[in-house]
C-alpha positions as CSV (number, residue, x, y, z in Angstrom):
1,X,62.2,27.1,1.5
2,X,63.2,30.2,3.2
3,X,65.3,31.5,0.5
4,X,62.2,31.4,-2.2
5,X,60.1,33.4,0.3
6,X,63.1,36.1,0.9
7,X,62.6,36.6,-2.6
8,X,58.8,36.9,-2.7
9,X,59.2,39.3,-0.4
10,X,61.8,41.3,-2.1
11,X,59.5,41.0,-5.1
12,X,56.3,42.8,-3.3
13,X,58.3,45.1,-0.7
14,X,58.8,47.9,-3.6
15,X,56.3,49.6,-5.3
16,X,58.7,50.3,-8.3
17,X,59.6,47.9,-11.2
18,X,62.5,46.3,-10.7
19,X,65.2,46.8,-13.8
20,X,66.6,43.7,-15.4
21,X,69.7,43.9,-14.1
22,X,68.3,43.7,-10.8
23,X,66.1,40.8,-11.3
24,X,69.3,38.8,-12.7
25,X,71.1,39.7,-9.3
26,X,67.9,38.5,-7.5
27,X,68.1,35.6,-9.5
28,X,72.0,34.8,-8.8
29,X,71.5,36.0,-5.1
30,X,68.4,33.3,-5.0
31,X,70.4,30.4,-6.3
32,X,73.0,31.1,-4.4
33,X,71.4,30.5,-1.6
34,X,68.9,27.8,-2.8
35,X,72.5,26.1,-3.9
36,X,74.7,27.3,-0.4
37,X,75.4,24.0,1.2
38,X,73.0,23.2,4.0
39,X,75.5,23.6,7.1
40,X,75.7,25.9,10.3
41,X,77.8,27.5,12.5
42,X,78.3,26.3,15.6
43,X,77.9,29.1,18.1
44,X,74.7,30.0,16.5
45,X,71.3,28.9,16.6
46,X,70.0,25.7,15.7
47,X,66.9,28.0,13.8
48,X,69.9,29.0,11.1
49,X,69.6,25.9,8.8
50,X,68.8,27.5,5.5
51,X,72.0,29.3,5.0
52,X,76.0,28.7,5.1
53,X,77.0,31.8,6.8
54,X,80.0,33.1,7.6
55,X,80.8,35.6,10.0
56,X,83.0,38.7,8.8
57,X,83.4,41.6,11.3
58,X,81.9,44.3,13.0
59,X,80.8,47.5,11.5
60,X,79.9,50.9,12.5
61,X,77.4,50.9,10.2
62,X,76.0,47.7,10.6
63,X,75.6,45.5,13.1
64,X,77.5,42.3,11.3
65,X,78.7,41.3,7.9
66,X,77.8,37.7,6.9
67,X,79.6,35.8,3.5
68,X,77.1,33.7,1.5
69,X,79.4,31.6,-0.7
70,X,77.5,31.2,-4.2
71,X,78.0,29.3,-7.2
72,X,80.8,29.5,-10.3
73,X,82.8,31.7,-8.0
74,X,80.4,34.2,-6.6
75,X,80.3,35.5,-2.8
76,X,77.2,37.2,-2.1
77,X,77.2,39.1,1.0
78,X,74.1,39.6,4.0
79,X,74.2,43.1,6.2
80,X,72.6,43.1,9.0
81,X,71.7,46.5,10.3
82,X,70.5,47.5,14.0
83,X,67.4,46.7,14.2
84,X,65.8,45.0,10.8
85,X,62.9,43.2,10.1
86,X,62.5,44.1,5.9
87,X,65.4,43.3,3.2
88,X,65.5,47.1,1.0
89,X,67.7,45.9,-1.8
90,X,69.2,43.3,-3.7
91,X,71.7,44.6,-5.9
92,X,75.2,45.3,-6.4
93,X,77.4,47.6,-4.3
94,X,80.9,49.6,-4.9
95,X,81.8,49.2,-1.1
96,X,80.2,47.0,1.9
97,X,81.6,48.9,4.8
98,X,84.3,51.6,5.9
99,X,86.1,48.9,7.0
100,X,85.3,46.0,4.1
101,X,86.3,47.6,0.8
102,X,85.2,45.5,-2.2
103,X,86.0,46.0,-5.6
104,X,83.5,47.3,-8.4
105,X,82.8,43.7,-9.3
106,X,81.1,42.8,-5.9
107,X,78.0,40.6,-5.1
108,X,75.1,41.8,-4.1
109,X,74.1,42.9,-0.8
110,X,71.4,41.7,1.4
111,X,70.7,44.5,4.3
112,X,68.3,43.3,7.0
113,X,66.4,46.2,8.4
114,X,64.9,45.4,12.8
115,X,62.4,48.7,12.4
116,X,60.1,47.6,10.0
117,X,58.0,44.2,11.4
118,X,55.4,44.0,8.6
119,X,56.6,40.5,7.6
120,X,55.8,38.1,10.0
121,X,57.2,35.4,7.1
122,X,60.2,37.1,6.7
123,X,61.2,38.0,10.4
124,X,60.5,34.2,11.9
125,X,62.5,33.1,8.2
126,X,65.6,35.3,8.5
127,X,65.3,38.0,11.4
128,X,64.3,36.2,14.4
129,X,66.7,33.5,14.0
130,X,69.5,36.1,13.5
131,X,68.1,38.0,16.5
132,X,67.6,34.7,18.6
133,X,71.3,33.5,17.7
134,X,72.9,36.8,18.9
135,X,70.9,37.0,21.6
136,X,71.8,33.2,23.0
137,X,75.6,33.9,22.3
138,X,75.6,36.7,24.3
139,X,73.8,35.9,27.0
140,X,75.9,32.6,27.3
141,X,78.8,35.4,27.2
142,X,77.5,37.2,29.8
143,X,76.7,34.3,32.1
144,X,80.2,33.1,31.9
145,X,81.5,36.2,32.7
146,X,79.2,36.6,35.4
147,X,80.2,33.0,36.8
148,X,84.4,34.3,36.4
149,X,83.6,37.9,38.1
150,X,81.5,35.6,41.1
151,X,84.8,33.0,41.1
152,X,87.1,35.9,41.2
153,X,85.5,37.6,43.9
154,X,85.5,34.1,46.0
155,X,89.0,34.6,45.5
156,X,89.7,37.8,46.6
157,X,87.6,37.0,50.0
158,X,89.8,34.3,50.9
159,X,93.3,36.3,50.2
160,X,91.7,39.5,52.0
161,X,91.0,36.7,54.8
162,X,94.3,35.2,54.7
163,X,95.9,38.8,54.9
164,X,93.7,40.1,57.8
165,X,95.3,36.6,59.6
166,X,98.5,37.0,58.9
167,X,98.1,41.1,59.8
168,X,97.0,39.8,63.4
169,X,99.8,37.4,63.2
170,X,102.2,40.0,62.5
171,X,100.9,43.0,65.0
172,X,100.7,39.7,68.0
173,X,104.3,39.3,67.3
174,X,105.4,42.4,67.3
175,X,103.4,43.3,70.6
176,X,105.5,40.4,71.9
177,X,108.9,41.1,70.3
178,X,108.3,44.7,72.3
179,X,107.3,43.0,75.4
180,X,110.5,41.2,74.7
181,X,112.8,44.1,74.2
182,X,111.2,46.2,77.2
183,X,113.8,46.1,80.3
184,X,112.9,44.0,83.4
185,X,110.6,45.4,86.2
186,X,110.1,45.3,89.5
187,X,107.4,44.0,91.3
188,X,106.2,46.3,94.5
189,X,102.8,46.2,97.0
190,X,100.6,49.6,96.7
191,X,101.3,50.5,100.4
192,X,99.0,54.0,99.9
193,X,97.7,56.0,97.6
194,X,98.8,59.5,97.7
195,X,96.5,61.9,95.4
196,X,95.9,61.0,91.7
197,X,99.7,60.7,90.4
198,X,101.1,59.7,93.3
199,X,101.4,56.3,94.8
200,X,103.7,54.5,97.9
201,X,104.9,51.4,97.1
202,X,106.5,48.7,99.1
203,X,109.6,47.0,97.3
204,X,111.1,43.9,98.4
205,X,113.7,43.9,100.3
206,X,114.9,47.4,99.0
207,X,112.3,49.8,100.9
208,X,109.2,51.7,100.0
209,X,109.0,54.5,97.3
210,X,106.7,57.1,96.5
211,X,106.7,57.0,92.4
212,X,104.9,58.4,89.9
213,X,101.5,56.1,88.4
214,X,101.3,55.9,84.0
215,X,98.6,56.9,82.1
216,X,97.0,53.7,81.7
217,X,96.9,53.3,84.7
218,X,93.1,53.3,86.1
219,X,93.9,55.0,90.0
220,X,90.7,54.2,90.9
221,X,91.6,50.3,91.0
222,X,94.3,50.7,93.0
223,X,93.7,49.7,96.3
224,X,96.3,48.5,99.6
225,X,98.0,45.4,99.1
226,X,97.5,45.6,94.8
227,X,100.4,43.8,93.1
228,X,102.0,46.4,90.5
229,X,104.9,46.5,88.2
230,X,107.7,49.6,88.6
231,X,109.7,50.2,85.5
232,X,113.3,49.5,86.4
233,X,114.6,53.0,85.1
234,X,112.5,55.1,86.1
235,X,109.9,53.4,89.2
236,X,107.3,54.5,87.5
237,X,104.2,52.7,88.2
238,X,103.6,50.4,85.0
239,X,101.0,48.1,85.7
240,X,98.6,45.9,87.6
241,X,99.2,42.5,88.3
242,X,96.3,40.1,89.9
243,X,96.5,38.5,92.9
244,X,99.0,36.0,93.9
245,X,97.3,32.8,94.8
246,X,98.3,29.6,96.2
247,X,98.4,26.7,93.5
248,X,96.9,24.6,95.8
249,X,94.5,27.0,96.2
250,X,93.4,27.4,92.9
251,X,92.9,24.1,92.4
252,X,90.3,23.8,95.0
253,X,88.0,25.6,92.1
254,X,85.4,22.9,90.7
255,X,85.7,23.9,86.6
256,X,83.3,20.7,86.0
257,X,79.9,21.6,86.8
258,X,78.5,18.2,89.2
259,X,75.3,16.4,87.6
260,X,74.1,16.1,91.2
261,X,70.3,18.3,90.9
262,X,67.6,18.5,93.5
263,X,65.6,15.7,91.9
264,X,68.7,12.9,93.3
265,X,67.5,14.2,96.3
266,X,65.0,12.3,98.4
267,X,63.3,12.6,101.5
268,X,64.7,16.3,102.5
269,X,62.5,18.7,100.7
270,X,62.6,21.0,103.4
271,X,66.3,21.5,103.7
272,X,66.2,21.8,100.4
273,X,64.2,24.7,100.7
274,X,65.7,26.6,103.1
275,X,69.4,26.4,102.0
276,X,67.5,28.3,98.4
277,X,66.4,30.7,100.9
278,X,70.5,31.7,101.5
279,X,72.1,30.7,98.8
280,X,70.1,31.0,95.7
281,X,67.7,33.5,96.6
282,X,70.6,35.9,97.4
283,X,72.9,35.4,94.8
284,X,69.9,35.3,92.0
285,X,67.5,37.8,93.3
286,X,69.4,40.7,95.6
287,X,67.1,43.4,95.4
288,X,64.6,41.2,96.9
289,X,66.4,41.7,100.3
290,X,67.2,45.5,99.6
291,X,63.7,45.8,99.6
292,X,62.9,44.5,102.9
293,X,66.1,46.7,104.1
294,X,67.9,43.1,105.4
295,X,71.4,42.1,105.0
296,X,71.7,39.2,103.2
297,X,72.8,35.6,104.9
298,X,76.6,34.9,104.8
299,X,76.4,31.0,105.4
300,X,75.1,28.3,106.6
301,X,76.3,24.9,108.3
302,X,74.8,21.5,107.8
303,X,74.6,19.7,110.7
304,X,73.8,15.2,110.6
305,X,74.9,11.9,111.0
306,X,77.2,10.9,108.2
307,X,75.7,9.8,105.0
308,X,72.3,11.8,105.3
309,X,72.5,13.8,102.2
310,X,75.0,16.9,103.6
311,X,77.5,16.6,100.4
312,X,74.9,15.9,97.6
313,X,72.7,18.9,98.3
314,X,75.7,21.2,98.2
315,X,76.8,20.2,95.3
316,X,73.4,20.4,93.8
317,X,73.4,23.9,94.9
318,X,76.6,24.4,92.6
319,X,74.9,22.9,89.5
320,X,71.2,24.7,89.9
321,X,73.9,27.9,90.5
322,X,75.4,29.8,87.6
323,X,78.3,31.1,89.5
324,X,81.9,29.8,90.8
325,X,81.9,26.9,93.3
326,X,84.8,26.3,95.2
327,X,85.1,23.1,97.5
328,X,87.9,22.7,99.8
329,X,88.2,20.1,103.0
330,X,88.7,21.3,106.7
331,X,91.8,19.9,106.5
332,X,93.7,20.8,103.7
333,X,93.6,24.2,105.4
334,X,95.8,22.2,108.7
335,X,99.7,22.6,107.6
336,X,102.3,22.0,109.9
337,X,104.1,25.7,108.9
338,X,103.1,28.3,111.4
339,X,100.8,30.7,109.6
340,X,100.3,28.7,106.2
341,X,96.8,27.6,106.9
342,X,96.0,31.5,107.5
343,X,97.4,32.2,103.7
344,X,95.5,29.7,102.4
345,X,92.4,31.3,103.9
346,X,93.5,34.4,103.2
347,X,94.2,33.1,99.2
348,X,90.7,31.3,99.4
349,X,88.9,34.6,99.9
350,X,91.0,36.5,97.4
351,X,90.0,33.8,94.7
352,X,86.4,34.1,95.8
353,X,86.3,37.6,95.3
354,X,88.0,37.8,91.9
355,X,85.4,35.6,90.9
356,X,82.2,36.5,92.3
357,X,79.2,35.4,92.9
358,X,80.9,32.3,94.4
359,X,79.8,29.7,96.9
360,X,82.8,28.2,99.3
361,X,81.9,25.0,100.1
362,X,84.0,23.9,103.5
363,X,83.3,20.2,104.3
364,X,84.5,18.7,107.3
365,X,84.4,22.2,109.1
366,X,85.2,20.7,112.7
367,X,88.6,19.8,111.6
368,X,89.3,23.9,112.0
369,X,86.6,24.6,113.7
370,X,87.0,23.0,117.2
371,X,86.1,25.3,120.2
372,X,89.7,26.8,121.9
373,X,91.0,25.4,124.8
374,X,94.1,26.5,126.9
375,X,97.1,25.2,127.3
376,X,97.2,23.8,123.7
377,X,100.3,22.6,122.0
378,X,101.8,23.5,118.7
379,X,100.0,22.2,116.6
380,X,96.6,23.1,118.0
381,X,97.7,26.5,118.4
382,X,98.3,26.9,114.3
383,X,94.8,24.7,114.1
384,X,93.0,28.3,116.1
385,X,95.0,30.7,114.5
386,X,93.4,29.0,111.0
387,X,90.5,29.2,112.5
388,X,90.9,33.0,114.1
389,X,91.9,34.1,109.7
390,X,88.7,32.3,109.1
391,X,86.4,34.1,111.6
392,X,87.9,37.5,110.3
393,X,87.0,36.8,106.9
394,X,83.7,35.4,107.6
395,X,82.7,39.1,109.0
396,X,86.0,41.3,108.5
397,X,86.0,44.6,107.1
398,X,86.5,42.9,104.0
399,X,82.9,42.8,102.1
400,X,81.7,39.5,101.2
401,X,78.1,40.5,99.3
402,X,78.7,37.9,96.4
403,X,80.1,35.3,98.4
404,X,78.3,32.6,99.9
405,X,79.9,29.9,102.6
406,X,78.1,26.3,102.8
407,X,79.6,24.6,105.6
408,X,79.2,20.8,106.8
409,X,79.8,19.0,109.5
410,X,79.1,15.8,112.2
411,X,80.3,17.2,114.9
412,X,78.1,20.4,116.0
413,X,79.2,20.0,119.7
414,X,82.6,20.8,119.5
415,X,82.4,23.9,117.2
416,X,83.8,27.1,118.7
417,X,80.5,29.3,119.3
418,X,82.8,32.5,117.9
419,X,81.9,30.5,114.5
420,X,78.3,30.0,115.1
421,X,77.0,32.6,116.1
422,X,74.7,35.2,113.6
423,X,76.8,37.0,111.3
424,X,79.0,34.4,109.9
425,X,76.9,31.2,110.2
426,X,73.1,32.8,109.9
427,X,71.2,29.3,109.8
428,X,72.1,25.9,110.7
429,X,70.2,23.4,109.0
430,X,69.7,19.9,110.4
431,X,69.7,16.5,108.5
432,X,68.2,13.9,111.0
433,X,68.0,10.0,109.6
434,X,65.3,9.6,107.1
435,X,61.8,8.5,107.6
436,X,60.2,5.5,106.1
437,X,58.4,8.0,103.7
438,X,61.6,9.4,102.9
439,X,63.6,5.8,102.2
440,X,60.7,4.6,100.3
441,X,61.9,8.3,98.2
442,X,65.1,7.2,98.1
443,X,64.9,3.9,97.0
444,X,62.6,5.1,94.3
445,X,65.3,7.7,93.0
446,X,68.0,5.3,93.0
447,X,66.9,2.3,91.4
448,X,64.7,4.2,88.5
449,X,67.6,3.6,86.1
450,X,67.7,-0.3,87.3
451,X,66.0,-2.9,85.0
452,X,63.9,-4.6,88.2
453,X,61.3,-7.2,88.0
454,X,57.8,-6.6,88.7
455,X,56.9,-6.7,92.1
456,X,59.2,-5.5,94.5
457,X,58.0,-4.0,97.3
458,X,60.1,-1.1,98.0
459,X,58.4,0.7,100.9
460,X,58.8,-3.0,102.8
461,X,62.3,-2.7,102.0
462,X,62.4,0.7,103.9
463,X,60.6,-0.3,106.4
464,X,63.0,-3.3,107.1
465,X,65.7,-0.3,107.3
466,X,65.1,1.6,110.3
467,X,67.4,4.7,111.1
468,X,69.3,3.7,108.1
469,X,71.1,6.7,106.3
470,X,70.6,7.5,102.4
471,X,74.2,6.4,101.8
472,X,73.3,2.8,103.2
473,X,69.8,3.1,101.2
474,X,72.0,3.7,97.8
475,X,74.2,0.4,99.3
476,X,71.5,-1.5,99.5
477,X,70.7,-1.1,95.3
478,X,74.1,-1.0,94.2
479,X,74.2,-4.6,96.6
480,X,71.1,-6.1,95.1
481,X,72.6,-5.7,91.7
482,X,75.6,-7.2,92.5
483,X,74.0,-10.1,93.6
484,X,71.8,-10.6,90.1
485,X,75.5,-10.1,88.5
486,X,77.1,-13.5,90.1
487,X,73.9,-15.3,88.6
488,X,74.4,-13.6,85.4
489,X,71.5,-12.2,85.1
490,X,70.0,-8.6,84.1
491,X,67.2,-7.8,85.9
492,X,67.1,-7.4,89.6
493,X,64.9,-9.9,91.9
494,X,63.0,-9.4,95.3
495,X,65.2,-12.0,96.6
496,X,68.3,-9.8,95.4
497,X,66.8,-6.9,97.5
498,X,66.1,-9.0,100.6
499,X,69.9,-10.7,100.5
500,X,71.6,-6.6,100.2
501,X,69.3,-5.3,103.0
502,X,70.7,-8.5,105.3
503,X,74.0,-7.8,103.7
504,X,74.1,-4.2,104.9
505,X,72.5,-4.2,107.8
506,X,75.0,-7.1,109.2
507,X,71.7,-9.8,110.0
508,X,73.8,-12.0,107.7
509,X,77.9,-12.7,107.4
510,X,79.1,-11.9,104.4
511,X,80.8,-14.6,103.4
512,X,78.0,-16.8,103.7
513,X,75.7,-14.7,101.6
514,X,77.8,-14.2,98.9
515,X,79.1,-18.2,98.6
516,X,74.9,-18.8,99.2
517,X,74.1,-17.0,96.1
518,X,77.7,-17.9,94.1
519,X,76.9,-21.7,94.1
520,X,73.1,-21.6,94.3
């Protein structure tokens, strides 16, 4: 079909007669390809069904050489020239290419010209599929190489990443293998600093040495009683080490943040208020204070009967706080060694500072905290000279700006007045027994994640529990579900309520209730 139009068209593109010998050639060159069998390369287009062609090379002077195979014998050859869109000639040729010689006897040559795009017939017949079939090759050419240059640089990322790691592996070690090979050092106590190169150190136990301070060194850092490093050649001042602290000491830092938060809290709304006024409204908001021209407060002491709420609001002050909490007991600072309990006070500071803002959070404050008395013994003598390192570091010539002391106690009578007064403890904030308003409150908080029964009468419950503490509040819940556990049930009862308040407030032995309610 295609072939009888390429020779229509070969007929009508020249003005001139064609000569005989010509016309046979057109003839041959039209059954040649009206007689090619009908098959197709495979990297081409599907559009190339009316010819058997075979691709030959690449020219200079064409774009491709294509082999028609023809009958009795005959090869007849298709040029296709950059661009084409009109077949010139038909007719024999003495050479195809520079690089295709062919004897005198060749076929004919079909050249395709891309300029010329008069024939529509003729360019969607035998150009456009020739065009469309390079073009698909070698854009599936370029897309796979485009897919292996994208691969190939996925590769290279992950060795330039897998270098970089083992580059830091390599410089770590050798920083280490020179930390390694670096003779020992002495360890000495800045004692004064003498100009900007010079330094006195203490060294134990051989004496104190005025040496010379390195380069990266910052002087300004160094202050009395800084740890440094002296090289053992040389005493030369090497480095600065940090504080030495007590393990015990540093253990007393909370790392877990309490869930504890001011809504767990009921019934003390305004002690919650005013310990914000000292503690968070300093450590948040400073410049609030510069403003007024006030010094900030230092600390201050709750004071109650146990179980009123003392512990939980500090340590919802540590979680609504973003800084360091440290909690340490009254008496873990009591040792038996004369002038450990100092050290640790003295430690406790040090680690406060090296991690300000920090709130120190001294519970049972009246174990250290007694008022002095003569004539003491031994024991109570190390007791006041804890206390006396406590009182200098409360308001010593140390600062203390970013540090914030929260103590508790139940015993505000027998507290030394040295430790009370303005200065060191700058507001003392009472927890008195909860009203019925505030035990209805807390109650409420308490049993909101309890599956209870509709109802209950919880305000009758607190009134029932007059001068009762939070503590015995939270009791009296944790009781009434205990009590709808032995009758295996899940939801909690009136009756349970009425049978824990009894419980805790001793109407009731508790034997007897809990055999009552066993074999009920």
């Amino acid at each position: 079909m295609a072939c009888g139009s390429l020779l229509k068209l070969l007929a009508t593109a020249s003005a001139a007669p064609v000569p005989e010998a010509e016309q046979s050639v057109d003839i041959q060159a039209n059954r040649a390809l009206r007689n090619a069998p009908k098959l197709r390369l495979s990297q081409f287009s599907e559009d190339w069904r009316w010819m058997d062609a075979v691709y030959l090379e690449m020219t200079e002077s064409a774009l491709a050489w294509y082999k028609l195979p023809g009958p009795q014998g005959f090869t007849y050859f298709l040029k296709l020239t950059s661009p084409s869109y009109l077949i010139k000639q038909a007719s024999h040729t003495s050479t195809l290419s520079t690089q295709q010689p062919v004897a005198s006897s060749s076929p004919p040559v079909l050249t395709v010209d891309w300029h010329n795009i008069e024939h529509s017939i003729l360019v969607s017949s035998v150009a456009k599929p020739f065009k469309m079939a390079l073009d698909s090759f070698f854009h599936n050419k370029i897309e796979s190489m485009k897919l292996e240059i994208i691969q190939g640089q996925a590769v290279l990322r992950r060795l330039e990443a897998q270098r970089n790691d083992y580059n830091s592996r390599v410089r770590l070690l050798r920083e280490e293998l020179g930390l390694l090979q670096q003779p020992g050092s002495y360890v000495g106590e800045v004692v004064k600093v003498m100009g900007t190169k010079k330094v006195l150190v203490k060294v134990h136990p051989e004496g104190k040495y005025v040496v010379d301070i390195s380069d990266n060194v910052d002087i300004t850092k160094l202050t009395v009683g800084k740890r440094v490093t002296l090289l053992s050649d040389s005493y030369k001042l090497e480095k600065m080490l940090p504080s030495s602290v007590d393990p015990l000491v540093s253990l007393m830092m909370v790392e877990k943040v309490p869930d504890s938060t001011y809504d767990m809290i009921g019934g003390l709304d305004q002690q919650i208020k005013e310990i914000k006024e000292v503690i968070e409204l300093g450590l948040k908001h400073p410049e609030l204070f510069e403003s007024l021209g006030i010094a900030q407060p230092k600390g201050v002491l709750l004071y109650g009967p146990p179980g009123t709420g003392k512990t939980l609001l500090a340590r919802a002050v540590a979680h609504h706080t973003d800084c360091k909490f440290i909690r340490v007991s009254g008496s873990e600072l009591v040792q038996k060694y004369i002038g450990e309990g100092s050290r640790m006070v003295r430690e406790l500071f040090v680690m406060a500072r090296e991690h300000a803002p920090s709130i120190i959070f001294m519970d049972e404050i009246d174990s250290i905290g007694s008022s002095r008395v003569e004539g003491s013994s031994g024991g109570d003598s190390e007791v006041q000279r804890t206390m006396l390192e406590l009182l200098n570091q409360l308001d010593g010539f140390e600062p203390t700006k970013n540090i914030k002391v929260i103590m508790a106690t139940n015993r505000l009578d027998i507290l030394d007045p040295a430790l009370l007064r303005p200065g060191r403890i700058d507001r003392k904030i009472e927890f008195p027994p909860p009203t019925v308003e505030a035990r209805a409150d807390i109650l409420r908080i308490h049993s909101r994640k309890m599956n209870l029964t509709r109802g209950i009468n919880l305000t009758k419950i607190a009134e029932k529990m007059n001068g009762c503490s939070g503590a015995e509040l939270k009791g009296v819940c944790t009781e009434a579900g205990m009590f709808a556990l032995r009758e295996r049930r899940v939801h909690v009862t009136q009756e349970d309520f009425d049978l824990a308040t009894a419980k805790v407030l001793n109407k009731h032995d508790d034997k007897e209730v809990s055999l009552g309610k066993l074999w009920k």
